[in-house]
C-alpha positions in Angstrom: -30.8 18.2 -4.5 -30.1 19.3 -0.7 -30.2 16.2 1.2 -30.4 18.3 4.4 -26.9 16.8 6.0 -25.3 20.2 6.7 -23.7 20.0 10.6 -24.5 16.5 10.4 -22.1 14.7 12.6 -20.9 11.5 10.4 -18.8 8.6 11.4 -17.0 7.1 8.8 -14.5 3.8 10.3 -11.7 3.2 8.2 -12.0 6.3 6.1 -8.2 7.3 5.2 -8.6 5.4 1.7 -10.6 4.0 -0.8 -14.6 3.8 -0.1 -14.4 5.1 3.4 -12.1 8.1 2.1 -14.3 8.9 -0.5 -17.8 8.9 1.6 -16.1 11.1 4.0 -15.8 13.9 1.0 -19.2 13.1 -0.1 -21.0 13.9 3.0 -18.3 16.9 3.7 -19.7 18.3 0.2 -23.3 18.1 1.8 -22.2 20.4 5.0 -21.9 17.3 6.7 -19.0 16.8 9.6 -17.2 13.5 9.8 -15.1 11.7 11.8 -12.1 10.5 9.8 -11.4 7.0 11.6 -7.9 4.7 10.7 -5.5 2.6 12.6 -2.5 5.0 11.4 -2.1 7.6 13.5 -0.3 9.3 10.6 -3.0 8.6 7.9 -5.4 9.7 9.5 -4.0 13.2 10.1 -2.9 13.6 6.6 -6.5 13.0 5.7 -8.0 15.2 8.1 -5.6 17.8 6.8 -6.1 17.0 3.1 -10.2 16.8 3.7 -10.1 20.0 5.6 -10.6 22.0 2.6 -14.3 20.5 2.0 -15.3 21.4 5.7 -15.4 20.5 9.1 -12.9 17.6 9.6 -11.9 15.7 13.0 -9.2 12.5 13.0 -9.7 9.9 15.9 -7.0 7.1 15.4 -8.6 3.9 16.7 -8.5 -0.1 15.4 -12.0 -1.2 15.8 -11.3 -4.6 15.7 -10.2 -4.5 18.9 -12.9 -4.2 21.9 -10.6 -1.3 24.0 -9.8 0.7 21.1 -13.3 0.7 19.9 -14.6 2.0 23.5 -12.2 4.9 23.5 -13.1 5.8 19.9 -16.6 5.7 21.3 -15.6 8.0 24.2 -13.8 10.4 21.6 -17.0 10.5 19.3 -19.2 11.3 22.6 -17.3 14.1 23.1 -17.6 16.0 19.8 -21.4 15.9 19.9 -24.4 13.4 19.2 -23.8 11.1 16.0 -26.5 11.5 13.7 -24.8 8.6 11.0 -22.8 5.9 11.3 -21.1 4.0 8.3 -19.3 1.1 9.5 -16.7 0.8 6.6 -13.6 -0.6 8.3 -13.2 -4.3 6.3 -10.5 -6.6 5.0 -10.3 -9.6 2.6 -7.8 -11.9 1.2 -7.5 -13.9 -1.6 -6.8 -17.6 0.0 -8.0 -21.0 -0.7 -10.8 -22.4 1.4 -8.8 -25.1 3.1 -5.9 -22.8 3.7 -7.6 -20.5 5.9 -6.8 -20.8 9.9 -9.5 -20.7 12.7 -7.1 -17.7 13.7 -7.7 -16.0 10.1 -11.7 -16.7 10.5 -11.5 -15.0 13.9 -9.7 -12.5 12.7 -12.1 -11.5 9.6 -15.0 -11.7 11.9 -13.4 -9.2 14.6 -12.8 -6.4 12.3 -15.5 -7.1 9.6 -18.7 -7.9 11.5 -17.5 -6.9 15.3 -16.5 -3.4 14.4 -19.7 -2.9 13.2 -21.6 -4.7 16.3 -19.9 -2.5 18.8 -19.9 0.7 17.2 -23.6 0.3 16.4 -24.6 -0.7 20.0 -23.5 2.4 21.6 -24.6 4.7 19.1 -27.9 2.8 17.9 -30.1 3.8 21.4 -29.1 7.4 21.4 -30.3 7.3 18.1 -33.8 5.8 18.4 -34.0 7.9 21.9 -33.6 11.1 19.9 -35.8 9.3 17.0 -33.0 10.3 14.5 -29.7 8.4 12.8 -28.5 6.2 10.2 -26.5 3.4 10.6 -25.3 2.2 7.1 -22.8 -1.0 7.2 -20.9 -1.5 3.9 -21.5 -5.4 2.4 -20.4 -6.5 -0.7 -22.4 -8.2 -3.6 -20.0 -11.3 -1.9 -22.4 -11.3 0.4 -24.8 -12.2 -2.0 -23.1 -14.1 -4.6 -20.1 -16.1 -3.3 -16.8 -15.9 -4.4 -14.2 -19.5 -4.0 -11.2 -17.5 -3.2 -13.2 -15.4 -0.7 -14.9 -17.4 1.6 -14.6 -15.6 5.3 -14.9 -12.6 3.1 -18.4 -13.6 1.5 -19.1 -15.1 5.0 -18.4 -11.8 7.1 -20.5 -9.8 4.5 -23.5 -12.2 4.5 -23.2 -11.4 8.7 -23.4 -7.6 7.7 -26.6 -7.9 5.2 -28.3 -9.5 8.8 -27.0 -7.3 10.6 -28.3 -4.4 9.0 -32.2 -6.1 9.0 -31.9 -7.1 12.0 -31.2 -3.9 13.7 -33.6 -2.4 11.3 -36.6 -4.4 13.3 -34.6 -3.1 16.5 -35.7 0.3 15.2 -38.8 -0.8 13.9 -41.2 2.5 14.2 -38.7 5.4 15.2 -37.1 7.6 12.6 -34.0 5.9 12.5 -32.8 3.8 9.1 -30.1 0.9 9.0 -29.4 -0.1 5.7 -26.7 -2.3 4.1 -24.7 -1.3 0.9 -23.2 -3.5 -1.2 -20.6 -2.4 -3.7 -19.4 -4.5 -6.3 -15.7 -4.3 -7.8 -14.8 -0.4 -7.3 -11.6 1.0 -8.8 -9.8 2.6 -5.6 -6.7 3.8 -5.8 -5.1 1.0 -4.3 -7.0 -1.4 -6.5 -6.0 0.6 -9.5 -2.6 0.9 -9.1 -3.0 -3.2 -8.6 -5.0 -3.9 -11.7 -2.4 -1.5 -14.3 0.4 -3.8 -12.8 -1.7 -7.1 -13.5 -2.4 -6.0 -17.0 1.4 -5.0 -17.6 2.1 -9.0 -16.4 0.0 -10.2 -19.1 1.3 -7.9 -21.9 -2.1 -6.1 -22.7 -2.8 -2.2 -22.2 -5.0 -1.3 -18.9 -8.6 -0.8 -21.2 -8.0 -4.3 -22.9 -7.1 -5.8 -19.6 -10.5 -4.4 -18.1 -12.7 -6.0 -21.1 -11.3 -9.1 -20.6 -12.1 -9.3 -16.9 -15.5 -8.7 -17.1 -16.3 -11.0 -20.0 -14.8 -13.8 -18.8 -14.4 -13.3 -14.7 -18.1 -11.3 -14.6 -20.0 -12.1 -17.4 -23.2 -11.1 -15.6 -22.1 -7.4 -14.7 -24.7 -5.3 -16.8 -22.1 -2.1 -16.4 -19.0 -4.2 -17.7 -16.8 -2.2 -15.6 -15.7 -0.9 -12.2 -17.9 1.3 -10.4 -16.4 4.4 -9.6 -15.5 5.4 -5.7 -17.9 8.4 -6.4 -20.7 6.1 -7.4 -20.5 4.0 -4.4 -20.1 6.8 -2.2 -23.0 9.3 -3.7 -25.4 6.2 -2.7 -24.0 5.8 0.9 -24.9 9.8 1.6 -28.4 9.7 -0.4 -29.0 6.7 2.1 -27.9 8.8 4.9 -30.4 11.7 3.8 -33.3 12.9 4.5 -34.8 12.2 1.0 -34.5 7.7 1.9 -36.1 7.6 4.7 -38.9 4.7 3.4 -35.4 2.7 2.6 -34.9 0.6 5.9 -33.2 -3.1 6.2 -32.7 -3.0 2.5 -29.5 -4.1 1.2 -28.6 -1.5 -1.3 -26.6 -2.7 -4.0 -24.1 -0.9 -5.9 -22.4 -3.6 -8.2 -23.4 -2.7 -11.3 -25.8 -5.8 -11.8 -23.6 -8.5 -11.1 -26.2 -10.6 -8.5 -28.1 -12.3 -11.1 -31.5 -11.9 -9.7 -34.2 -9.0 -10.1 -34.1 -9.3 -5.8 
């Protein structure tokens, strides 16, 4: 299927790994351009230079948690050409008890979870609906839906995203650009795989065994009893970004293998 993306120029923030890494090939394979975006200057020109072999590449180092940094990425992205998608990726969580967590820590999940995504998309949202063409696509989590004990600024900052998303969908309300949400569910990065084989080593059982166990007993409700693949969560974020979705706006796209309990 051509989703009619080629010399589309994507954004993808914190794409050096994981999700973000793996959308930026995804749209690359489609012809697209992207913007490779990290805070490492060094990451992010090994995955310029590693991408480079899919298509056009181009690295801009920039923390968008942080207001300045986020204005010069801005700058930088002006000068390449017009963006024609945005996917505001860049997110963090940790695994903390409720109580436990600082008004400093709250702050800080809010900055680069929810105000990355607010800045980036208010500079680039009214050249989009000017030109009457763009995507933003912010990437939730099904904890944004279905709350999680250990992850509560996390679930909180994701909830913020899913608004987000609708609400600058009604911004855009009658124009040809989409903002959408996607919300993947437990996805087995690299980083999270590497994590998981040394959890199931710690409790004696072999990787597959380990897996099983996890979702009968922690996620009894995923229909897919397993991790969604980085492909799988990626090849939704481009189909979104295409062409061929343009009646999906202010939906909240999930990608969690049928976790949320709920036919909405």
């Amino acid at each position: 299927m051509d989703l009619n993306l080629k010399n589309k120029l994507v954004l993808v923030t914190g794409s050096t790994a994981g999700i973000g890494k793996g959308t930026a090939i995804s749209f690359l394979k489609e012809g697209a351009k992207v913007i490779i975006n990290g805070r490492s200057q060094e990451n992010v020109e090994a995955t310029v230079k590693e991408l480079s072999a899919y298509g056009t590449v181009y690295g801009i180092r920039a923390d968008v948690a942080k207001r300045d940094e986020s204005n010069e990425l801005i700058e930088k992205v002006n000068e390449i050409g017009e963006l024609d998608v945005l996917v505001n990726n860049t997110g963090v969580f940790t695994v903390k008890p409720f109580v436990e967590v600082t008004d400093e820590e709250w702050l800080e999940y809010y900055e680069i979870n929810v105000m990355s995504a607010v800045r980036l998309s208010r500079a680039f949202l009214p050249k989009m609906m000017e030109r009457n063409a763009g995507r933003i696509i912010n990437i939730a989590s099904e904890a944004g839906i279905k709350p999680y004990p250990e992850l509560v600024p996390y679930g909180v900052s994701k909830t913020a995203l899913i608004t987000l998303s609708r609400g600058l969908a009604e911004v855009a309300k009658g124009t040809n650009v989409t903002v959408n949400s996607v919300l993947p569910g437990p996805t087995w990065t690299e980083g999270f795989g590497t994590f998981i084989s040394d959890l199931a080593k710690e409790n004696g059982q072999d990787l597959d065994t380990f897996i099983k166990e996890y979702f009968k007993h922690d996620q009894p409700t995923s229909l897919i009893q397993r991790y969604a693949t980085v492909e799988e969560v990626a090849d939704t974020i481009v189909f979104i970004a295409s062409d061929k979705a343009s009646a999906i706006n202010g939906a909240a796209q999930r990608v969690e293998g049928g976790i949320i309990h709920s036919i909405l």
